[in-house]
N, CA, C and O atoms as CSV, one atom per row, in Angstrom:
chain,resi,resn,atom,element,x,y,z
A,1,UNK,N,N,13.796,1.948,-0.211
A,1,UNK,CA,C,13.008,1.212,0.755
A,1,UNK,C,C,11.959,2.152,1.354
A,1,UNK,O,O,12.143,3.365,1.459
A,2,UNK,N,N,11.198,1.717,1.619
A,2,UNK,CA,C,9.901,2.371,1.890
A,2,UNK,C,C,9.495,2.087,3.917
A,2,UNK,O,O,8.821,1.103,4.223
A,3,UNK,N,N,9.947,2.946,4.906
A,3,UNK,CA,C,9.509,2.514,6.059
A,3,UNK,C,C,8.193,3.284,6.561
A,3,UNK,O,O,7.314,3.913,5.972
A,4,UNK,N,N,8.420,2.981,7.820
A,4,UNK,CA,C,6.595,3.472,8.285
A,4,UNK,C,C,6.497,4.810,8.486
A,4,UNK,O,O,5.352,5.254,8.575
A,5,UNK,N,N,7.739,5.843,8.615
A,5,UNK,CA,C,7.561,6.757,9.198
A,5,UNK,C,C,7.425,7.688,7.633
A,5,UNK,O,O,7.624,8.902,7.653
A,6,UNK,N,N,7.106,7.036,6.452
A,6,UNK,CA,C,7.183,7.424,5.148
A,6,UNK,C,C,5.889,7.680,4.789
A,6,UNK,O,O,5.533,8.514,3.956
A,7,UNK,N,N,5.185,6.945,5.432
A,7,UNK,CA,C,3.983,7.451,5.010
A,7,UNK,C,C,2.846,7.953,6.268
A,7,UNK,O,O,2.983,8.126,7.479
A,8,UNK,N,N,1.587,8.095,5.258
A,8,UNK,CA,C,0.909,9.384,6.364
A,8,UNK,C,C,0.391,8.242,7.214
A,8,UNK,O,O,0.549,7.030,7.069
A,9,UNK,N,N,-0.382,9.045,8.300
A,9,UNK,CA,C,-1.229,7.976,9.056
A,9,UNK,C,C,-2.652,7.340,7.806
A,9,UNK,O,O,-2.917,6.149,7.645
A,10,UNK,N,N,-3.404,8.586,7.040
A,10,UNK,CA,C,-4.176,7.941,5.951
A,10,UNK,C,C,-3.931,7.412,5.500
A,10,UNK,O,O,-4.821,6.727,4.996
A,11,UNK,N,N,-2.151,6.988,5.036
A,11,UNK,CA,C,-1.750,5.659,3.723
A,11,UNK,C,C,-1.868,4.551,4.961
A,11,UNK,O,O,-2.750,3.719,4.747
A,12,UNK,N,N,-1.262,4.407,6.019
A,12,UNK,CA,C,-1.429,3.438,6.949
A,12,UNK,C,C,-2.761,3.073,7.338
A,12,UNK,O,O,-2.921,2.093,8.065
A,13,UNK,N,N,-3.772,3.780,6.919
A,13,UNK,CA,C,-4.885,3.215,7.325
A,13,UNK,C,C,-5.735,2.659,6.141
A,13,UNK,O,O,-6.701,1.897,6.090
A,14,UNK,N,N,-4.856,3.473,5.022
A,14,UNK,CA,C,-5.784,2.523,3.712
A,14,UNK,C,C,-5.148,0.948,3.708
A,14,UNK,O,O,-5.655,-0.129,3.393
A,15,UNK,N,N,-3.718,1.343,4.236
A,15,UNK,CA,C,-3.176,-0.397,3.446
A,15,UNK,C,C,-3.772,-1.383,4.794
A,15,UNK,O,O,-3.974,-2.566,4.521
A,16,UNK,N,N,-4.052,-0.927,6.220
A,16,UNK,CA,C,-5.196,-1.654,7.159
A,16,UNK,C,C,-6.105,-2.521,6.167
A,16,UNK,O,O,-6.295,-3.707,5.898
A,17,UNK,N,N,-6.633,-1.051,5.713
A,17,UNK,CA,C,-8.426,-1.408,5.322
A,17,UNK,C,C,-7.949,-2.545,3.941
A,17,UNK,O,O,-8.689,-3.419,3.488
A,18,UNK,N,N,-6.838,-2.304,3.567
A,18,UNK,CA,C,-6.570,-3.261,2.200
A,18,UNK,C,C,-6.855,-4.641,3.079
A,18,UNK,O,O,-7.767,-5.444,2.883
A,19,UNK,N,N,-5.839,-4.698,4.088
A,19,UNK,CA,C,-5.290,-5.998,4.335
A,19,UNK,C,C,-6.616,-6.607,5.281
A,19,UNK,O,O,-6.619,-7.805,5.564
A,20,UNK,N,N,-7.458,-5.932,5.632
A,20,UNK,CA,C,-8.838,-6.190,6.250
A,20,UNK,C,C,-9.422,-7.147,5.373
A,20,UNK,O,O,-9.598,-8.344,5.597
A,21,UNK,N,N,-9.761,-6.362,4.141
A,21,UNK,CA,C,-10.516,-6.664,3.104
A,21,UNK,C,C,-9.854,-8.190,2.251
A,21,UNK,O,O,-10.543,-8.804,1.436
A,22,UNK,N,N,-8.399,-8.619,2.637
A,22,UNK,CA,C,-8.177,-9.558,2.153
A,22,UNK,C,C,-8.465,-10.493,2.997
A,22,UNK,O,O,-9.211,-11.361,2.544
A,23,UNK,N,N,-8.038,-10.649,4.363
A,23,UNK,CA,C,-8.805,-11.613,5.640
A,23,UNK,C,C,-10.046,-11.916,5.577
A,23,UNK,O,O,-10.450,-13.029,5.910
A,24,UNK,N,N,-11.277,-10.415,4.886
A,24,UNK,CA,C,-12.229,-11.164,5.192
A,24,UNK,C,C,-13.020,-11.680,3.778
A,24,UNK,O,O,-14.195,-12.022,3.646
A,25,UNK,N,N,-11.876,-11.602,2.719
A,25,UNK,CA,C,-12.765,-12.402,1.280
A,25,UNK,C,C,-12.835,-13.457,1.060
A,25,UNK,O,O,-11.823,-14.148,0.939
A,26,UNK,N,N,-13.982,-13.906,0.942
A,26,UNK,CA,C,-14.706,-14.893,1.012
A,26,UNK,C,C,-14.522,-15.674,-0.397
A,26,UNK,O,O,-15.402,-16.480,-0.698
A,27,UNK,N,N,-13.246,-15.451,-1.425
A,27,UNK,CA,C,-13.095,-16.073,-2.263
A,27,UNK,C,C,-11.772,-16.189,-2.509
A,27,UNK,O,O,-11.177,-15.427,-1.747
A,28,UNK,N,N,-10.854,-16.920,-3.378
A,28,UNK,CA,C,-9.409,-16.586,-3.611
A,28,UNK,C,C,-9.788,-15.544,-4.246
A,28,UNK,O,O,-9.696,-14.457,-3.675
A,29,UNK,N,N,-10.237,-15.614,-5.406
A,29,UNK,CA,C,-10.527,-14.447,-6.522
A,29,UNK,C,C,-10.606,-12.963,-6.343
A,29,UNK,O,O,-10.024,-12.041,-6.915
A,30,UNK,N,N,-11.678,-13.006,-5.185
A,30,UNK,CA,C,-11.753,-11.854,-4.259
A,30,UNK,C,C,-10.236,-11.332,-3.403
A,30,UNK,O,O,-9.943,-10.139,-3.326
A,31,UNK,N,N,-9.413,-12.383,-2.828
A,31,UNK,CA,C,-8.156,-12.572,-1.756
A,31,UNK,C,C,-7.237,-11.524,-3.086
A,31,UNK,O,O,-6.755,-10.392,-3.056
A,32,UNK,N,N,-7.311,-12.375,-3.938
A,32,UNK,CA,C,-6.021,-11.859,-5.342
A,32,UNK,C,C,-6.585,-10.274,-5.738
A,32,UNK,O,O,-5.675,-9.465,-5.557
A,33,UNK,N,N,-7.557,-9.780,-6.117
A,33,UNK,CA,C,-7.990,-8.925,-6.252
A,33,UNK,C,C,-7.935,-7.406,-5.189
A,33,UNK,O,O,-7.844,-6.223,-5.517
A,34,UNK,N,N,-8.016,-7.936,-4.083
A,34,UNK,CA,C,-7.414,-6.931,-2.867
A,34,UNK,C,C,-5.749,-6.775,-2.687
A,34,UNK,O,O,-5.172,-5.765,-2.283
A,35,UNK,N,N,-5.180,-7.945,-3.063
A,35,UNK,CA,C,-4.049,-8.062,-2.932
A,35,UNK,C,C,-3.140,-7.446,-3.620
A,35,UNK,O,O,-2.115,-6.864,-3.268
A,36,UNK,N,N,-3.783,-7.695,-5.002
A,36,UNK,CA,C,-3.364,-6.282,-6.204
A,36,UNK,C,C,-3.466,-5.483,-5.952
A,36,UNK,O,O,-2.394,-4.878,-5.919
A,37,UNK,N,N,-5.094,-4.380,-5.401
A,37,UNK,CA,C,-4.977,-3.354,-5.168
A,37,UNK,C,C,-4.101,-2.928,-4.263
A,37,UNK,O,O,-3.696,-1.799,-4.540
A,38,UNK,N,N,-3.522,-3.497,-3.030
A,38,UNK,CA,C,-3.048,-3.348,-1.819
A,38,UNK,C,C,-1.307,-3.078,-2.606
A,38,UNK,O,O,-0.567,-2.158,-2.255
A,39,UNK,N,N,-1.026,-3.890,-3.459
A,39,UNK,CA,C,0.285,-4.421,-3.618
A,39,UNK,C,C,0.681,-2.792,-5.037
A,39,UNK,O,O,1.826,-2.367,-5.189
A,40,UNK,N,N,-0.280,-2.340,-5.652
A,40,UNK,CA,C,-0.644,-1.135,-6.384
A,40,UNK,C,C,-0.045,0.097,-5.890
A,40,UNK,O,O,0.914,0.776,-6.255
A,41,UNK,N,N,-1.153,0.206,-4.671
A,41,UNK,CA,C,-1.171,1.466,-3.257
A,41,UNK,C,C,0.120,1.669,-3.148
A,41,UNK,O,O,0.662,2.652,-3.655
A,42,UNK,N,N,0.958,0.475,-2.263
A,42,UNK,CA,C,2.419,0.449,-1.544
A,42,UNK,C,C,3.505,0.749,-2.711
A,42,UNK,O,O,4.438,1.532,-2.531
A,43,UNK,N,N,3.255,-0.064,-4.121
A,43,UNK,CA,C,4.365,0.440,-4.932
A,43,UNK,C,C,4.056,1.818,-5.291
A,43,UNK,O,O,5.065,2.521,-5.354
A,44,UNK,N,N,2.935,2.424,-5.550
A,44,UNK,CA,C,2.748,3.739,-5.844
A,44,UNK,C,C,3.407,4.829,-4.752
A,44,UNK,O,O,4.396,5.544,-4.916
A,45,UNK,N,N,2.667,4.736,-3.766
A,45,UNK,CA,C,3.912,4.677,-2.237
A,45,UNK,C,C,5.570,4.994,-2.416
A,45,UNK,O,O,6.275,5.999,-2.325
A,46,UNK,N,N,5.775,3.647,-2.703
A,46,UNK,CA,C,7.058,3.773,-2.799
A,46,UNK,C,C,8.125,4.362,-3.942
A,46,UNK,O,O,9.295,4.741,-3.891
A,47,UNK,N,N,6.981,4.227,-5.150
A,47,UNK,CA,C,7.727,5.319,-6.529
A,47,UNK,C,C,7.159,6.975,-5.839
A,47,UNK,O,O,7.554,8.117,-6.075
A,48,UNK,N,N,6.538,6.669,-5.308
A,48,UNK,CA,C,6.646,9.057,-4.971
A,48,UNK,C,C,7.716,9.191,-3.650
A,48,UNK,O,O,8.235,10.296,-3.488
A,49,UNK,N,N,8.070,8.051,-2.667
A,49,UNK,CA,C,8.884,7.901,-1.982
A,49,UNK,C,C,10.371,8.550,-2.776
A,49,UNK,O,O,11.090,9.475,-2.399
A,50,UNK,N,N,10.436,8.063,-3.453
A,50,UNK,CA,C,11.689,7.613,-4.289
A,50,UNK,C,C,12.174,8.762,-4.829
A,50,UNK,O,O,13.271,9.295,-4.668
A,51,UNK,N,N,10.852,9.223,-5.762
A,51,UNK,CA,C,10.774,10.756,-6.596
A,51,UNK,C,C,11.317,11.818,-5.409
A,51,UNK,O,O,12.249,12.622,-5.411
A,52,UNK,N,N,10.621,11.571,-4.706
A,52,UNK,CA,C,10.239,13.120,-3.369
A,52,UNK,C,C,12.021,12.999,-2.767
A,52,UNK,O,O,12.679,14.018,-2.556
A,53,UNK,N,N,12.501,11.800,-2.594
A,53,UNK,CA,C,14.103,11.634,-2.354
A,53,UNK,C,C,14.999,12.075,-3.683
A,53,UNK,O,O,15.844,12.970,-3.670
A,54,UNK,N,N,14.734,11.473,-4.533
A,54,UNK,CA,C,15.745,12.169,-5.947
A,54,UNK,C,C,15.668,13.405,-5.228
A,54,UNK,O,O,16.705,13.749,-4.661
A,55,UNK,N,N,14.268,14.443,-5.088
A,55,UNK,CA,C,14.238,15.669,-5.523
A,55,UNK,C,C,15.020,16.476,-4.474
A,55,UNK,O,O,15.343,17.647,-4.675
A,56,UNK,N,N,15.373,15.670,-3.117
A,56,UNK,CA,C,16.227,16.565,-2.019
A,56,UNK,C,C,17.185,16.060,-2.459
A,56,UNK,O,O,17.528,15.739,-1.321
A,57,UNK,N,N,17.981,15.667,-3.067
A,57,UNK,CA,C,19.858,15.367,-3.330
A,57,UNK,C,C,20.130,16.280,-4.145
A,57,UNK,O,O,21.281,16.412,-4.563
């Protein structure tokens, strides 16, 4: 699981600017397209989360 104190204040401010950018698209096409990238970011996020934990046990 991935919580807030996991990532930096810069990942918290990219997935902002993600979720900005989906509020203000002016298309679905556009909406789905941020949403991927956004949904990309957080799993990428959460697989080095994961790695960086294996590597302390």
């Amino acid at each position: 699981m991935l919580l807030s104190h996991h990532v930096t204040i810069e990942q918290r401010q990219q997935i902002k600017r993600f979720k900005q950018q989906i509020q203000d698209a002016k298309t679905l096409d556009e909406r789905r397209l941020y949403q991927a990238q956004l949904n990309k970011f957080v799993e990428r996020l959460f697989i080095e989360n994961r790695l960086q934990r294996s590597g302390e046990q």
